[in-house]
N, C-alpha and C positions, 0 to 999 in steps of 0.2 A: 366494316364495309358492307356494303349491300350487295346481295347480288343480284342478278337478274335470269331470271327463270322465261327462253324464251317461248318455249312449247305451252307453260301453263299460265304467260299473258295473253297468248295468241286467244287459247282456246274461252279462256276468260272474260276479252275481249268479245269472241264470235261469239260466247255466247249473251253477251247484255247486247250486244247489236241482232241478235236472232230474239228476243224477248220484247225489245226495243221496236222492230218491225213487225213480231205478232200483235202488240199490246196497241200500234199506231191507229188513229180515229180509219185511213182507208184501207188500213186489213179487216178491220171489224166490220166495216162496210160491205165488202168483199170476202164472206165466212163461205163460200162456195170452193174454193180452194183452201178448207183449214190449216193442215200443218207443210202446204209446201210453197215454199221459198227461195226462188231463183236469182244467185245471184250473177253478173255481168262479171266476164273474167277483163281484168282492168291492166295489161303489163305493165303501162306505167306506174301504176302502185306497187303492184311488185317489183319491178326495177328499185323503188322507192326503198322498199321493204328489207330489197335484200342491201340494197348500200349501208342503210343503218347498221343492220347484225354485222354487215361487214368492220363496221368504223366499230361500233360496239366491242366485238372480238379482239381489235385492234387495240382497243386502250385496255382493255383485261390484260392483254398480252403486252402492254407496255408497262402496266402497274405489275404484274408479275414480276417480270426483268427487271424491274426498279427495287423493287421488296429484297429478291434474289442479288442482287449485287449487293444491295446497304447491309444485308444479313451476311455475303461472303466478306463485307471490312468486318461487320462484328465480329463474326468466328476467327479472323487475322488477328483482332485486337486481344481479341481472348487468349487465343495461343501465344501470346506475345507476354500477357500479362500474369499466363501461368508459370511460363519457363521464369521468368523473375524472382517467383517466390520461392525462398529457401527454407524456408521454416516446415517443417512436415503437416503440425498443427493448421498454418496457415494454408498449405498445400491443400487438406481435406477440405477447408471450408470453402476455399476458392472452386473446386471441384463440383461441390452442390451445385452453389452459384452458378457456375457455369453451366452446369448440367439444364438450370430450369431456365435460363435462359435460350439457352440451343433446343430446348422443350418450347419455348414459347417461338420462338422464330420456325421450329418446322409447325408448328400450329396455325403460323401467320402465312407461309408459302400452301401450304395444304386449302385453307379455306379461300386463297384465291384461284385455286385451281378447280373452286368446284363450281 
């Protein structure tokens, strides 16, 4: 899954749009003011801005919830299908198994939480 880094698109962002406006034909025209750059505070962008992260947040935290339940049936099914086995031999192996399974699902809860 990908995740989304909101601090270092922004900044990413601001800065090809700050490059974008130094490098434009009427900055260069205008080298009297060199490196400063005023921008118009816009609320309704940011209003904009902030409903995204809000919806964005929102579905992080629905994919999480989703992962987290489908992983609390497999650790059910696991436990179900450990108590089954009678054989001690069979007991160890199932053990691993399961071990790098319940390995790989907190791996999968972990990196949607980052």
């Amino acid at each position: 899954m990908n995740t989304f880094n909101t601090n270092m698109d922004f900044k990413q962002n601001s800065t090809f749009m700050l490059n974008s406006v130094k490098n434009s034909p009427s900055k260069q025209a205008n080298d009297d003011d060199d490196d400063e750059i005023q921008f118009k505070y816009n609320p309704a962008r940011e209003y904009e801005i902030q409903k995204e992260v809000e919806r964005y947040r929102q579905k992080l935290q629905d994919e999480l919830l989703k992962v987290i339940n489908e992983e609390k049936q497999k650790e059910e099914e696991r436990e179900t299908f450990f108590k089954n086995i009678s054989d001690e031999e069979e007991k160890k192996k199932a053990e691993i198994l399961i071990n790098l399974q319940r390995s790989e699902s907190s791996r999968k809860v972990v990196s949607l939480k980052q």
